[in-house]
C-alpha positions in Angstrom: -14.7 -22.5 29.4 -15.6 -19.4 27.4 -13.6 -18.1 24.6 -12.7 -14.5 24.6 -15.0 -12.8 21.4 -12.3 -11.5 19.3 -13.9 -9.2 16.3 -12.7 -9.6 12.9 -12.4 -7.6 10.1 -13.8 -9.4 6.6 -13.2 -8.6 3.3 -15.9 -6.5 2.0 -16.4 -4.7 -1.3 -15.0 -1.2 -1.8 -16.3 0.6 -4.2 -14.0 3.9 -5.6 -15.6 6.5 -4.2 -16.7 9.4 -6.5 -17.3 12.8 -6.1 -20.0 14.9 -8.1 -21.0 18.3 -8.8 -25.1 17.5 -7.4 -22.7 16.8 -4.2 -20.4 19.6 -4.0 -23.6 22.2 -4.9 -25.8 20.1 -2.0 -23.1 20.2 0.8 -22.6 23.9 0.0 -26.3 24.8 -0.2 -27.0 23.2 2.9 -24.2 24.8 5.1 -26.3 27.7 4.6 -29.4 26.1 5.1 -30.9 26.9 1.2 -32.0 24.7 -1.4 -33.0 24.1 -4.7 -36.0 26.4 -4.6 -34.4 29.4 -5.6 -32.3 29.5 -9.1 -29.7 31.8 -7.6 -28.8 30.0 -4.8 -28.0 27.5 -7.0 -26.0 29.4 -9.7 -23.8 31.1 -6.8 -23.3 27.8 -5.1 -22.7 26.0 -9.0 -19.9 29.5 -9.3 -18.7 28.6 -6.0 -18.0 24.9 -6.2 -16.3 25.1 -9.9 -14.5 28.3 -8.4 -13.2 26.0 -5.8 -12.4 22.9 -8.3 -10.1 25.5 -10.8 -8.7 27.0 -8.0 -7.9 24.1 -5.9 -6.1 22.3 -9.3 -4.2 25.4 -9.3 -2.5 25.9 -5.7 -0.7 22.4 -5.5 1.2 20.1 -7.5 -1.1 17.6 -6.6 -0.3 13.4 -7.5 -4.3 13.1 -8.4 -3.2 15.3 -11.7 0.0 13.7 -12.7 -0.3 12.4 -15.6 1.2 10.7 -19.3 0.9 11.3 -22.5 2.2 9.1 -25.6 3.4 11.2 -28.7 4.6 10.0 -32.0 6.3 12.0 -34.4 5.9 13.0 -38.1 8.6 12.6 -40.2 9.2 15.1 -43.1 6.9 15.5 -46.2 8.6 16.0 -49.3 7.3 13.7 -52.4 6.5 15.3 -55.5 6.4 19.2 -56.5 5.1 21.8 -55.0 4.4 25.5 -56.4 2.8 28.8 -54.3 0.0 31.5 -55.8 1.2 34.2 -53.8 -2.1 36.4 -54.1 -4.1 33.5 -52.7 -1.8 32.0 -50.5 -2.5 28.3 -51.7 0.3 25.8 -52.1 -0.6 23.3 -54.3 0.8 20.2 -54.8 1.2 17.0 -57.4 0.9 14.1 -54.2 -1.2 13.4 -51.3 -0.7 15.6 -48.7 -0.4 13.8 -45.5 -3.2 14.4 -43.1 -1.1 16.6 -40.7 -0.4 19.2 -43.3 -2.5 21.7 -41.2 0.3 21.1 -38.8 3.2 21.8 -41.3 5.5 24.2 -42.1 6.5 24.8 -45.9 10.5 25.1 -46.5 11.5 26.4 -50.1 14.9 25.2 -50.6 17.9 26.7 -52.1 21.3 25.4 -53.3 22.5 25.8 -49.2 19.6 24.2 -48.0 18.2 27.7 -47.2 15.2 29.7 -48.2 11.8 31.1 -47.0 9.6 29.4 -45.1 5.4 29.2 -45.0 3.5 28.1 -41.9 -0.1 26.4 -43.1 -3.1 28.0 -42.0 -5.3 24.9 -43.2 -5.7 22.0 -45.5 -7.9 22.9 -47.9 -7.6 19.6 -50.2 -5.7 16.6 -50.3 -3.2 18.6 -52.7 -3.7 22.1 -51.6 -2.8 24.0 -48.4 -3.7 27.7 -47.8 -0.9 29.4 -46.3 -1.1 32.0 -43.1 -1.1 35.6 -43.4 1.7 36.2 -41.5 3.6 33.8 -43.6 4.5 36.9 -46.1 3.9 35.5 -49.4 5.5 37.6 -51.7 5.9 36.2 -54.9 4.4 33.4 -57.2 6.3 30.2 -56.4 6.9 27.4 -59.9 6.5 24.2 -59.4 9.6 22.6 -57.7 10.8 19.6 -56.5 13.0 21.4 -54.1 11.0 21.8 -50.8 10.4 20.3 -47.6 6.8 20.0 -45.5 7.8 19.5 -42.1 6.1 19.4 -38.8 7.0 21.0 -35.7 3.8 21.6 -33.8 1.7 19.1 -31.9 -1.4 19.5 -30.3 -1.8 18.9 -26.7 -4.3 17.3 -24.0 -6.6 19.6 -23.5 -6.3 18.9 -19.9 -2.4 19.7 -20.1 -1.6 22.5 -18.1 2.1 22.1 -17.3 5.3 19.7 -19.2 7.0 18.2 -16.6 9.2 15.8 -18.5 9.4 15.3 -22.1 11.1 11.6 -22.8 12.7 10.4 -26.1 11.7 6.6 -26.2 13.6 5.5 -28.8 16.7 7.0 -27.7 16.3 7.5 -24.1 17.3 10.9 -24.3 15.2 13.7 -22.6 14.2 17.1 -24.7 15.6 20.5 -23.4 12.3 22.9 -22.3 13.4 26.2 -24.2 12.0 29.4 -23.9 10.4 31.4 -26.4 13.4 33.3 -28.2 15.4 30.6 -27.8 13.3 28.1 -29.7 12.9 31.2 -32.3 16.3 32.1 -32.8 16.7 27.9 -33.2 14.4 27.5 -35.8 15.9 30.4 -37.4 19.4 29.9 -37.5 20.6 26.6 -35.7 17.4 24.0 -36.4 15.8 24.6 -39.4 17.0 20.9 -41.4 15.0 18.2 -40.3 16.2 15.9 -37.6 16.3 14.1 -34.1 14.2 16.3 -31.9 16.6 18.4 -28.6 14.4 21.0 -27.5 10.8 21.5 -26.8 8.4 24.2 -26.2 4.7 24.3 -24.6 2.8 27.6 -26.3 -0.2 29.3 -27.9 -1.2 28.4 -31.5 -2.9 31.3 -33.6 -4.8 28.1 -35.3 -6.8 27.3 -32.0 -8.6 29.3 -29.6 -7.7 28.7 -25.7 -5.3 25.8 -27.0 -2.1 25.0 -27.0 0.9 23.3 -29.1 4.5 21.9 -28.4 7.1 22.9 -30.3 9.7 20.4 -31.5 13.2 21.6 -32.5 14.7 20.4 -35.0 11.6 19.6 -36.9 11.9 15.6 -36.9 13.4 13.6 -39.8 11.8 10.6 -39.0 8.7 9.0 -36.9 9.8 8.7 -33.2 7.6 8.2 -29.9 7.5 10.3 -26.8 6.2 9.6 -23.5 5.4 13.2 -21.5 5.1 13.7 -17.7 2.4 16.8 -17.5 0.1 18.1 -14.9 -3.6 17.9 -16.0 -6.0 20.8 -14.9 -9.6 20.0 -13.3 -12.0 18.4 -15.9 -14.3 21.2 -16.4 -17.7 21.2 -14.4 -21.0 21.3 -16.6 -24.0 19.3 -15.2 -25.4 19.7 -11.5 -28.7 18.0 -11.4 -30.4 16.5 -14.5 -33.4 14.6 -13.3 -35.2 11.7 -15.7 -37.1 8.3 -15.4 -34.3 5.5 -16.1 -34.7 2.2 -17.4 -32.1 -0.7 -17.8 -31.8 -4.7 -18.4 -29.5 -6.1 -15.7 -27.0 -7.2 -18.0 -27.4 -4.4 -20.5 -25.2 -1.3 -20.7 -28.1 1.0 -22.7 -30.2 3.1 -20.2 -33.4 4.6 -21.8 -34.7 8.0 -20.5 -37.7 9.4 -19.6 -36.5 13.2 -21.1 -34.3 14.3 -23.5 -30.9 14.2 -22.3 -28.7 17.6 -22.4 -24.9 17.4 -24.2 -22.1 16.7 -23.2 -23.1 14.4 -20.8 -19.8 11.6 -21.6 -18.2 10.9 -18.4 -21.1 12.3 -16.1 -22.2 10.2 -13.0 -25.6 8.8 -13.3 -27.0 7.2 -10.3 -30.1 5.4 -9.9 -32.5 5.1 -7.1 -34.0 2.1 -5.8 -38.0 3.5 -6.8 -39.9 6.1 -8.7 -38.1 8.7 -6.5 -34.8 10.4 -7.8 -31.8 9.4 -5.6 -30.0 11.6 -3.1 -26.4 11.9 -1.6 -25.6 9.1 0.3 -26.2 11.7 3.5 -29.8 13.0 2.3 -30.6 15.9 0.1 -30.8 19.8 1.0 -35.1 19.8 1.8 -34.3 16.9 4.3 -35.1 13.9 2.5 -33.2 10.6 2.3 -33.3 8.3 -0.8 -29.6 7.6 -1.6 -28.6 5.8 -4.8 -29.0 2.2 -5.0 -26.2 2.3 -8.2 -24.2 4.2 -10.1 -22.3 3.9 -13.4 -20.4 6.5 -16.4 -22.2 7.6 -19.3 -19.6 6.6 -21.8 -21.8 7.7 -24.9 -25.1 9.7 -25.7 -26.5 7.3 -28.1 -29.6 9.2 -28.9 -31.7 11.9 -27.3 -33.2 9.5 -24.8 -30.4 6.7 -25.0 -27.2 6.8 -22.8 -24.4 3.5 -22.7 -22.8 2.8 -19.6 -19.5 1.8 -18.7 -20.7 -1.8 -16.6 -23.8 -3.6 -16.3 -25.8 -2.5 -13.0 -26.3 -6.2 -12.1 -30.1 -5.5 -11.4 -32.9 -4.5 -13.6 -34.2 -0.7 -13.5 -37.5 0.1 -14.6 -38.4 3.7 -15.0 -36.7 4.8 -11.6 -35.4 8.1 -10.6 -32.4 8.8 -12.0 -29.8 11.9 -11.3 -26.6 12.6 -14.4 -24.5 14.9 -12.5 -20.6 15.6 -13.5 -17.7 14.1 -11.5 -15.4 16.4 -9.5 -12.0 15.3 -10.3 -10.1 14.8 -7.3 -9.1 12.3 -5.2 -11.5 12.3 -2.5 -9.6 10.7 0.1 -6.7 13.3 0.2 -8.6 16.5 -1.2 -11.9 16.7 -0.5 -12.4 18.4 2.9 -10.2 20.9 1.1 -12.5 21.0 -1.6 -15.6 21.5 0.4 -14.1 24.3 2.8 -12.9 25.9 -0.7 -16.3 26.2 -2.0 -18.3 27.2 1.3 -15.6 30.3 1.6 -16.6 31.0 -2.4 -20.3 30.8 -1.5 -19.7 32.9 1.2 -17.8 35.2 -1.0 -20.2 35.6 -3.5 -23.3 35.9 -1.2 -21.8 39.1 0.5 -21.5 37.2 3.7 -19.8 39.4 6.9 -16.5 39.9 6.7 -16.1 38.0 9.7 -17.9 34.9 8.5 -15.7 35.0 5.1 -12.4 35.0 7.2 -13.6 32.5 9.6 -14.2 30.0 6.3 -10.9 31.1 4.9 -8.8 30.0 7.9 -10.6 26.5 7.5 -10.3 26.7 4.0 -6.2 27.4 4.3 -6.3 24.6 7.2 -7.8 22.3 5.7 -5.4 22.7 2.6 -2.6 22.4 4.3 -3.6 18.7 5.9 -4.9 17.9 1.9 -1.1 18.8 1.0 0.7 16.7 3.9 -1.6 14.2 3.1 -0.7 13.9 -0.7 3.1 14.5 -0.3 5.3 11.6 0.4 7.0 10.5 3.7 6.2 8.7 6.9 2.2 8.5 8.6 0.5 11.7 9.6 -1.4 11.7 12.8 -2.9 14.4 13.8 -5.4 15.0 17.6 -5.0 11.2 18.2 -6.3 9.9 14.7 -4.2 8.2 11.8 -4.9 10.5 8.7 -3.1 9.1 6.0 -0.6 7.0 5.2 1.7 6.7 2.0 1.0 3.0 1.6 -1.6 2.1 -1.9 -1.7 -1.3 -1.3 -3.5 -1.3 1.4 -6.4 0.1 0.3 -6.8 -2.3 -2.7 -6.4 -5.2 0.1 -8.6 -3.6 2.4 -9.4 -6.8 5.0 -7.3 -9.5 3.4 -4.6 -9.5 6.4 -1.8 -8.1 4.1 -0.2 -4.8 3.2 -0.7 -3.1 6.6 0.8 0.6 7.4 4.0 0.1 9.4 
């Protein structure tokens, strides 16, 4: 009697799959049948994809860019004396200054608690601090015992872009988002004694350029831990294709190159081909030929001009093979990337003059194609779409993949 064959599904490995700029410029480039030949099809498609990264962080709320950051409080400086030269603006004082100082705003106090108040420009010693411009110095300060350093302002995540929620840890309490008067007139007349933290606000900082700060009000009295809910934007795209010669032990995580290595290069991609040849896209490369990476890791440091470190062993030995550092497009390929693709070919398109006709015809995908990225990241029951199961809002199952558990209902 034979046995019906019934197929099945094993377990197999599943690597996260990562995105990088060499793919976004490659997929772009060859939907317009160019290459690499010619430098400015390169630089409009290189425009074009990060065009389509910063704007595609920008549309939606998306889950991929939720993120949490930890922050812990100052408390209040005030050990010592302290006295002001008001025609150099230097505050000078008879302790250590602690190492936020920069950070720190200088209260002169009266007999009501009251009196003016100096905003540090910069720590220029561990007993001096040069006070802003703006802070109106306007006569000489003796030394006084009388005076309080506190800090209100916090540097951000650089990849902050929006507060979401703003969490008081120690006493589950969350901070009020105020706007900009309101925190003024706060730190003015209502908040100016040190204390617990109510109110916070997300804004420039003459100190940094293209930065930002958050505001605390009332400055704290004491050290305290926040965890904050933000939106992150794209991490920035540098490094398309940088081709060298790599070599590395099997169980080492030091890769030596063949060229100097370019900056910046922490958290690039580099992938390494199987031979002397430098690897492609898993689909082939632009001028029609296929090598795709055998493996690929994250530079984690730039040891030297030829030296990178990896973030995990390759498991095989690499002996002067091609190698490709490219940066990673952060998304989450699974949800956003069709987007992202039909994004960049409408910027391309854009920025080579194409007809009018063309660039609307991309849009429309562009816009489509958004729109099924969006379902796909929001929340709620499957999505099927033309007959085929799109996405579903169920994690475990793709960290289960094959294992008989955790299936979509």
């Amino acid at each position: 009697m034979t046995t019906a064959y019934v197929p099945v599904l094993t377990s197999v490995q599943r690597d996260v799959e990562i995105i990088t700029f060499q793919d976004l410029v490659e997929r772009v480039l060859d939907l317009f049948a160019l290459d690499r030949t010619k430098d400015r099809n390169v630089r409009r498609a290189r425009h074009a994809a990060s065009k389509a990264v910063r704007d595609m962080a920008n549309v939606y709320r998306w889950s991929h860019f939720r993120r949490m950051w930890v922050l812990t409080v100052d408390a209040y400086f005030n050990t010592g004396t302290v006295s002001i030269d008001a025609a150099t603006r230097t505050a000078t004082f008879s302790s250590t200054l602690p190492s936020w100082a920069a950070y720190g705003t200088l209260q002169i106090l009266g007999s009501a608690e009251d009196g003016p108040e100096y905003e540090a420009e910069s720590r220029l010693s561990d007993t001096t601090l040069l006070l802003r411009s703006e802070a109106n110095v306007g006569a000489n300060v003796a030394s006084t015992a009388s005076y309080r350093l506190v800090r209100r302002y916090y540097p951000v995540p650089v990849d902050l872009k929006e507060i979401l929620s703003f969490r008081d840890v120690d006493n589950e309490t969350d901070l009020t988002k105020m706007t900009a008067p309101s925190m003024a007139d706060s730190r003015v007349y209502t908040y100016r004694e040190p204390d617990v933290p109510r109110m916070f606000q997300l804004r420039g900082y003459a100190n940094s350029l293209a930065s930002r700060i958050v505001e605390l009000s009332p400055p704290p009295d004491d050290s305290y831990v926040y965890h904050v809910a933000y939106l992150a934007q794209a991490r920035p795209l540098q490094h398309d294709y940088f081709e060298t010669k790599a070599t590395v032990a099997s169980d080492s995580l030091t890769v030596t190159s063949s060229e100097t290595l370019p900056q910046n290069i922490v958290g690039s991609v580099v992938r390494f081909s199987s031979d002397s040849g430098y690897p492609t896209c898993q689909l082939g490369a632009v001028d029609g030929t296929t090598n795709p990476w055998k493996v690929q890791r994250i530079v984690t440091a730039r040891s030297s001009d030829t030296t990178l470190t990896i973030d995990a062993v390759t498991g095989e030995a690499f002996t002067a093979v091609g190698a490709i550092i490219s940066d990673p497009v952060d998304i989450l390929p699974s949800v956003m990337l069709s987007a992202l693709i039909a994004a960049a070919e409408m910027e391309f398109a854009i920025a080579t003059q194409a007809e009018q006709e063309t660039i609307s015809r991309m849009a429309s995908r562009a816009r489509n194609e958004l729109r099924l990225a969006i379902e796909a990241d929001s929340a709620g029951s499957c999505l099927i779409r033309g007959g085929s199961l799109m996405a579903w809002p169920v994690t475990a199952y793709d960290t289960t993949y094959g294992s008989g558990t955790n299936y979509p209902s």
